[in-house]
C-alpha positions as CSV (number, residue, x, y, z in Angstrom):
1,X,132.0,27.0,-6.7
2,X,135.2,29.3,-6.3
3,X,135.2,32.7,-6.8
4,X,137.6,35.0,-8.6
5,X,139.2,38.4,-6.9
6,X,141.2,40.3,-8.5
7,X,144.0,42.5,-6.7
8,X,146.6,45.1,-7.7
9,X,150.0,44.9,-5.5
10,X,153.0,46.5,-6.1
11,X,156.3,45.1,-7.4
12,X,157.8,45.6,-4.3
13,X,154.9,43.7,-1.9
14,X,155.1,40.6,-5.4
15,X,158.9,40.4,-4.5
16,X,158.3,39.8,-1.2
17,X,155.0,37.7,-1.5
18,X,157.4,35.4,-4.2
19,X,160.3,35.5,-1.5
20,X,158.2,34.4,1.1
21,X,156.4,31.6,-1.9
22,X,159.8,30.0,-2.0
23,X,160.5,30.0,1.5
24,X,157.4,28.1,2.1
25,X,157.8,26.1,-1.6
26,X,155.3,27.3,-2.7
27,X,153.8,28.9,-5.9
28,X,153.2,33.1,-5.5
29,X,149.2,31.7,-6.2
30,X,149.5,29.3,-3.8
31,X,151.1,31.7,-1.0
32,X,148.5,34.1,-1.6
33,X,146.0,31.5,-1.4
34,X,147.2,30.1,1.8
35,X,147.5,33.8,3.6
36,X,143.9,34.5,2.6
37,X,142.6,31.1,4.1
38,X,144.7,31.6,7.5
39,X,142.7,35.4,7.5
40,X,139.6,33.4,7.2
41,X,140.3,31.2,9.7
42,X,141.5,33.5,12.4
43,X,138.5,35.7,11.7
44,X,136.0,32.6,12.3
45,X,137.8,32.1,15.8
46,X,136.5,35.9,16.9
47,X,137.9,38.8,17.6
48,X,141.9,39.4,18.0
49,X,141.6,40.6,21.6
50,X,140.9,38.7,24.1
51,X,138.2,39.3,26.4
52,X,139.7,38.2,29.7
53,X,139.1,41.1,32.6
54,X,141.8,41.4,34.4
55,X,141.6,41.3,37.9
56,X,144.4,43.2,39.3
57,X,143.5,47.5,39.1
58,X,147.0,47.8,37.9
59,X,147.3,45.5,35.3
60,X,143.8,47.4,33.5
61,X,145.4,50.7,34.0
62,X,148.9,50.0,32.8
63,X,148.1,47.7,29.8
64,X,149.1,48.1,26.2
65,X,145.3,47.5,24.9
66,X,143.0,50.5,24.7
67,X,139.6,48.3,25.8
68,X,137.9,50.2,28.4
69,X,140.6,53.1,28.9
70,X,139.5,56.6,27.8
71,X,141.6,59.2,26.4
72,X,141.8,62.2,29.1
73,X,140.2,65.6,27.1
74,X,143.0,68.4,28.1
């Protein structure tokens, strides 16, 4: 049994959803559809991060992600 959502975009964000619909050829439902099931799926994988520890000091202290680094209080 489906479900029904309802959701309020902007004309701007439905011009670029129906851009990206015919891009794909693809109705604007179906587009919407198929972002929403690829959300779904990624979330069921786990988390975006990954969870590797790095093993080099230098890559933990110089990388891009915030996991484990705190913000110095000045």
């Amino acid at each position: 049994m489906s479900k029904k959502i309802t959701i309020s975009l902007s004309d701007e964000e439905i011009k670029t959803l129906e851009k990206r619909a015919k891009k794909n050829l693809m109705s604007l439902k179906e587009q919407v559809e198929d972002i929403i099931r690829r959300s779904v799926i990624n979330t069921k994988k786990g988390t975006s991060y990954s969870r590797v520890k790095p093993d080099d000091r230098l890559v933990s202290i110089f990388s891009r992600e915030m996991r484990g680094r705190k913000k110095r209080n000045k």
